[in-house]
C-alpha positions in Angstrom: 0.0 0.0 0.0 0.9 4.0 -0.6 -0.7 6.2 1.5 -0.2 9.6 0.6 -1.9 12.9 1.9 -3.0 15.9 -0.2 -1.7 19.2 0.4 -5.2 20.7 -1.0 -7.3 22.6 0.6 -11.0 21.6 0.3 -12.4 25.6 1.1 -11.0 26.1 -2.1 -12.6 23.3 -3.9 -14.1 24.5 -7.0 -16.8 22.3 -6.6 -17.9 20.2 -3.7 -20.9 17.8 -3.5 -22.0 14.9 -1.5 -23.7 11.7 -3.2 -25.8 9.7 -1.1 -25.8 6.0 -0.6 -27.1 4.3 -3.9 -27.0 7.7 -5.8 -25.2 8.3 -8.8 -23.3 11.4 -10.5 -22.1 11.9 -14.1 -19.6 14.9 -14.5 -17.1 16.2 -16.5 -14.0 16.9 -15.2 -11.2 19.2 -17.5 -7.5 18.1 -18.1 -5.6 19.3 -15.2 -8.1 19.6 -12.4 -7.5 17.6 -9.4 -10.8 15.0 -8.4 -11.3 13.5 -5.0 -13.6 10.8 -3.9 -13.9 11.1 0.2 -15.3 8.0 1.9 -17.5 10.2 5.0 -17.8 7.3 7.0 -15.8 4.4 5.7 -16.3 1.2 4.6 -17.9 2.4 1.2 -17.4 0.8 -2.2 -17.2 4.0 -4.9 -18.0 2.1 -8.6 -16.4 4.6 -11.6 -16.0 4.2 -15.2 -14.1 6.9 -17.5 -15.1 8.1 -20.6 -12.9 10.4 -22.6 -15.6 13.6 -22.9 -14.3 14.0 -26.7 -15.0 10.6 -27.8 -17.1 8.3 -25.5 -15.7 5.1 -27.5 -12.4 6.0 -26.1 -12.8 5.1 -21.8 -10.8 3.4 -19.4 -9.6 0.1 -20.1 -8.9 -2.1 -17.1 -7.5 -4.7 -18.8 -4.8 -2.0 -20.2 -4.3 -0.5 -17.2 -3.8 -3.6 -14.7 -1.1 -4.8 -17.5 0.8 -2.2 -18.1 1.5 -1.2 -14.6 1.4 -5.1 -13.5 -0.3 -4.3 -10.5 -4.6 -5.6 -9.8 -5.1 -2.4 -7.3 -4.8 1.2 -7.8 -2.7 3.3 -5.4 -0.5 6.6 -5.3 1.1 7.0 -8.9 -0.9 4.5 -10.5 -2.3 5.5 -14.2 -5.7 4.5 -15.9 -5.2 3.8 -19.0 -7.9 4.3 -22.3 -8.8 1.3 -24.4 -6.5 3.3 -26.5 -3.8 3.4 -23.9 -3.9 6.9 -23.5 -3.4 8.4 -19.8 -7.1 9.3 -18.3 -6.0 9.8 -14.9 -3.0 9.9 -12.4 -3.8 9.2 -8.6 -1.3 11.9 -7.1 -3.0 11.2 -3.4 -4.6 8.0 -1.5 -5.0 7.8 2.4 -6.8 4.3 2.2 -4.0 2.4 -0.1 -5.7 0.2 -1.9 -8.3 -0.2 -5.0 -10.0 -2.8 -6.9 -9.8 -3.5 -10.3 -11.3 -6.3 -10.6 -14.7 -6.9 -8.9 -16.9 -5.2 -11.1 -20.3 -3.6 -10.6 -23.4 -5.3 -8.5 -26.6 -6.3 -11.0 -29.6 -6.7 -10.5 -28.6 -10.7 -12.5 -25.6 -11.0 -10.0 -27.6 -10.0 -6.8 -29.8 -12.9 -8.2 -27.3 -15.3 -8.9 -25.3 -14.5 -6.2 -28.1 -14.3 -3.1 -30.9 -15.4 -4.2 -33.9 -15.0 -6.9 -35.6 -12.4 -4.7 -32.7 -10.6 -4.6 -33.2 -9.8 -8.9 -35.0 -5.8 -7.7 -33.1 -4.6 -5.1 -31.4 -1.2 -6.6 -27.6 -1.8 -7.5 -24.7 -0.4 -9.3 -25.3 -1.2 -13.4 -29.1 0.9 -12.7 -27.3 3.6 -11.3 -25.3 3.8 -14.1 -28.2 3.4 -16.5 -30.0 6.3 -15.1 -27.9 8.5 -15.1 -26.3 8.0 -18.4 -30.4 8.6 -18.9 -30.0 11.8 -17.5 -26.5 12.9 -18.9 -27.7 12.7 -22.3 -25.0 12.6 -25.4 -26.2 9.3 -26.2 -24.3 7.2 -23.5 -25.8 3.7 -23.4 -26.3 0.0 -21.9 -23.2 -1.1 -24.9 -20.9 2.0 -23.2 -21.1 -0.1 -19.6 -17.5 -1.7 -19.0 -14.9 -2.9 -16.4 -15.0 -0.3 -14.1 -13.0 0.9 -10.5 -14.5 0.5 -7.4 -12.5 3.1 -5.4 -12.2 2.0 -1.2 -13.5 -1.9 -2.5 -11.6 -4.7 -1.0 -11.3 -7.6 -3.3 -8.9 -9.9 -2.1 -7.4 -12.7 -4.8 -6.9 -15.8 -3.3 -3.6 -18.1 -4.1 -6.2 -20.0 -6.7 -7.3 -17.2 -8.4 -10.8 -16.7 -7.4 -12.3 -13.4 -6.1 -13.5 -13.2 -2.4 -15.6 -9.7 -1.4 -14.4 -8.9 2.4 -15.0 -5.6 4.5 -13.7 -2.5 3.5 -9.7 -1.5 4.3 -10.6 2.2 4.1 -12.3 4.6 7.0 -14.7 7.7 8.0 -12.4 10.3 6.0 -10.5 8.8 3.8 -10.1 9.6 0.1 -8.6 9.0 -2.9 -7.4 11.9 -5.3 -6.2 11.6 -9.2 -5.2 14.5 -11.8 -6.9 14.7 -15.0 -4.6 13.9 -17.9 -7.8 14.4 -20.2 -10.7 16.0 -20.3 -13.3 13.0 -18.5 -16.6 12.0 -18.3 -16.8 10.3 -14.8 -19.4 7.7 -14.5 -20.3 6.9 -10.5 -22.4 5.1 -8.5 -22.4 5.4 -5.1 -22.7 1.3 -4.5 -26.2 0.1 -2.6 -25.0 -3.5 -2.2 -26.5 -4.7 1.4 -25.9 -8.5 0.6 -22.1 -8.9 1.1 -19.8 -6.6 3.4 -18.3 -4.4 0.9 -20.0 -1.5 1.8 -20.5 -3.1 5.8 -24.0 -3.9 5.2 -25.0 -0.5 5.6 -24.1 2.2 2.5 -23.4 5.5 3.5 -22.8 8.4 1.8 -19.2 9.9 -0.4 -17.6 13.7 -1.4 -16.9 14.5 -4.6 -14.5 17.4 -4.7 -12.9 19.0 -7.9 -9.8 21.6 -7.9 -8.3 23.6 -10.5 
């Protein structure tokens, strides 16, 4: 893990914004500002995919960016890469250490496959994003949904290569931070999941905080 504090100042945040548990946000964030995701009261699993605002075919690639920098989390200095291995963003700050790459977004098929059938309409992740790609506009649709980040997610790989979900590493207060290296279309959803304990079993609400 790299843990590395911010000197920024959030009273001069150019925009500030909380998103409460299950909500999403679609935003455009300019080359060169600085974004931060603050978990309020930890234990909260962020899901985010990247678009690159000039050409929404062009968004971050996970399989890219686990390869090139051989690493399955995200931490201080770590890059995402576009599916046309372009730099999207650089995370200059982190004070939880460790993000997953690999876990993917709760559905209302997986909450059914996963739990059980009644489990099929509780609100998750991929609706989130559905909506507000709804609301967003610029024709973002179902086919634009990819691998995404879920930023404060633990997602331990076990010696045999399968996925476990475990409770969060990160805490009330905690955040991540990463520079633009493009202009962005950030895609989030504040995760609802209440059937395993990556958001503790109880979601809670995140900060969204942009610099110039």
């Amino acid at each position: 893990m790299s843990l590395t504090l911010s000197p920024l100042n959030p009273e001069q945040a150019t925009y500030d914004e909380v998103i409460e548990a299950g909500d999403g946000w679609m935003y455009e964030i300019k080359k060169g500002q600085t974004f931060r995701i603050v978990d309020l009261e930890g234990n909260q699993a962020v899901d985010i995919l990247f678009y690159s605002a000039a050409n929404a075919d062009e968004r971050y690639s996970a399989v890219d960016t686990i390869r090139e920098q051989r690493a399955i989390y995200l931490t201080t200095g770590s890059t995402l890469l576009s599916t046309e291995l372009n730099p999207m963003l650089t995370i200059t700050a982190d004070t939880c250490g460790r993000h997953d790459t690999l876990g993917g977004a709760c559905a209302a098929e997986s909450n059914m496959v996963r739990y059980a059938l009644e489990k099929r309409y509780m609100h998750n992740c991929r609706d989130t994003f559905l909506l507000q790609m709804a609301e967003y506009g610029h024709d973002y649709s179902k086919r634009d949904l990819t691998s995404n980040v879920n930023f404060f997610m633990n997602v331990p790989v076990t010696p045999d290569g399968k996925l476990t979900f475990e409770d969060g590493i990160s805490d009330a207060g905690k955040y991540v931070e990463m520079k633009a290296e493009m202009d962005v279309v950030a895609l989030i959803s504040n995760c609802p999941q209440l059937n395993n304990p990556c958001n503790a079993y109880n979601p809670t609400p995140i900060r969204l905080l942009i610099w110039n």
